[in-house]
C-alpha positions as CSV (number, residue, x, y, z in Angstrom):
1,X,10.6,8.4,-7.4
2,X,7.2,6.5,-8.6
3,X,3.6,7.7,-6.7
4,X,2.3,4.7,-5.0
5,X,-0.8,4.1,-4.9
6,X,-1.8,3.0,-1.2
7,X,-5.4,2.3,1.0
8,X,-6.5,2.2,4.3
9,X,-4.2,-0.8,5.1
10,X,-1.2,0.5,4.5
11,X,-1.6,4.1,5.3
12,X,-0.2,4.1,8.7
13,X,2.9,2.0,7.6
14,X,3.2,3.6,4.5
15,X,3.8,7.7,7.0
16,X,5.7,5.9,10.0
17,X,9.3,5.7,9.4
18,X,9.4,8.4,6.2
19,X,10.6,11.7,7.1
20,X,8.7,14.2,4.5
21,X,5.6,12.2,2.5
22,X,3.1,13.9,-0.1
23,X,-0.4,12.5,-0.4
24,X,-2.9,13.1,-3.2
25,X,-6.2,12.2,-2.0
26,X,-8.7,11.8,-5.8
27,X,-11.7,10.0,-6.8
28,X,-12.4,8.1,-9.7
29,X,-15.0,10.3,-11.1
30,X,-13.3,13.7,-10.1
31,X,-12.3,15.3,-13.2
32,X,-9.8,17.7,-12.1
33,X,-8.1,14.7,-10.4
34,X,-7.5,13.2,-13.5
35,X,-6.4,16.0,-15.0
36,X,-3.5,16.5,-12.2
37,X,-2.6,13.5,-11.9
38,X,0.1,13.8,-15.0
39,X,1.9,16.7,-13.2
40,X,1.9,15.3,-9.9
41,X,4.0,12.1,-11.7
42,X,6.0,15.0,-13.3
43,X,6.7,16.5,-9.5
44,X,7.4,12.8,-8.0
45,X,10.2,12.7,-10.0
46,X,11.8,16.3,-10.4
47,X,14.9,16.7,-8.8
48,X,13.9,19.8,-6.3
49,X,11.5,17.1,-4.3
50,X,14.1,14.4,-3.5
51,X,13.5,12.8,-0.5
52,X,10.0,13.0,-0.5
53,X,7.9,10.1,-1.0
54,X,4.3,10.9,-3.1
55,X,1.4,8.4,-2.2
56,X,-2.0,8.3,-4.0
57,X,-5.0,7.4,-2.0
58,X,-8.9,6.9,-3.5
59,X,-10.6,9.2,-1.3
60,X,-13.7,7.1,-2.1
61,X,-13.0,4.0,-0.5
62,X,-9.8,4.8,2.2
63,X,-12.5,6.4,5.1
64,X,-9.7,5.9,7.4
65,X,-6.6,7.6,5.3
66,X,-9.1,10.5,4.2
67,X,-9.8,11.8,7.1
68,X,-6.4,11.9,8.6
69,X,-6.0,14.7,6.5
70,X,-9.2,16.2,7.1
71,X,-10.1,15.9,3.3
72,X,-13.1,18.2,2.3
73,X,-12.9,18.7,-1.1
74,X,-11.2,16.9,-4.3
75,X,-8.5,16.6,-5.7
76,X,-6.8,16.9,-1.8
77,X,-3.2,17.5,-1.6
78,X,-1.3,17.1,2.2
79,X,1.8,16.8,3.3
80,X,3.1,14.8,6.0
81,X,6.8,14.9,8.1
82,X,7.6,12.2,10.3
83,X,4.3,11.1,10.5
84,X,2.4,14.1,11.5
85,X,0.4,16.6,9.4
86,X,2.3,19.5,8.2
87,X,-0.6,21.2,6.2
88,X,-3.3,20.1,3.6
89,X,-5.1,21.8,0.4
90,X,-8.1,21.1,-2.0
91,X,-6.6,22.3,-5.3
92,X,-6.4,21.6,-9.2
93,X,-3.1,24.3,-9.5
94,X,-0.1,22.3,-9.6
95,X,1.5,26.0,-8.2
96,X,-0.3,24.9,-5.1
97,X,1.1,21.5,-4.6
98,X,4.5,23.1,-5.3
99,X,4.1,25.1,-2.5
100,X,3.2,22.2,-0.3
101,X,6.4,20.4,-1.6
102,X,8.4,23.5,-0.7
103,X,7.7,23.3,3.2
104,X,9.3,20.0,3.3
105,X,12.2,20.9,2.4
């Protein structure tokens, strides 16, 4: 599965109804975001992580979606199921963000 990127607007709509969602919350100017963001594409579509959909929102601009999760630093990684927040992590180790993935499932 893709990452979609997503804002304010469609953050609600884009949790409700989707059993086990992963969110990376970046910036535009955040370094270690960019340098991520090609293993987080990599995880989105792995096998292991089925059933999970991954969303991308711009920390910067989505005041509303950022702090749902409580974001505090960048790049912010969270995990949602059924809607709720399961747990959430600032960190640049795709180990990390692995780990995340793994409580979904």
């Amino acid at each position: 599965m893709s990452v979609q990127n997503i804002t304010d607007s469609d953050f609600k709509n884009s949790l409700s109804g989707k059993e086990k969602v992963m969110v990376k919350y970046y910036a535009d100017w955040c370094g270690s975001c960019k340098l991520i963001s090609p293993k987080f594409r990599r995880l989105s579509e792995d096998d292991r992580f089925k059933g999970i959909d991954f969303l991308e929102v711009n920390a910067e601009v989505n005041e509303n979606a950022r702090k749902a999760a409580g974001v505090d630093n960048l790049p912010f990684f969270a995990v949602f199921k059924n809607g709720e927040m399961v747990e959430g992590t600032a960190t640049s180790k795709i180990e990390k963000v692995e780990e995340l993935l793994n409580k979904l499932n």
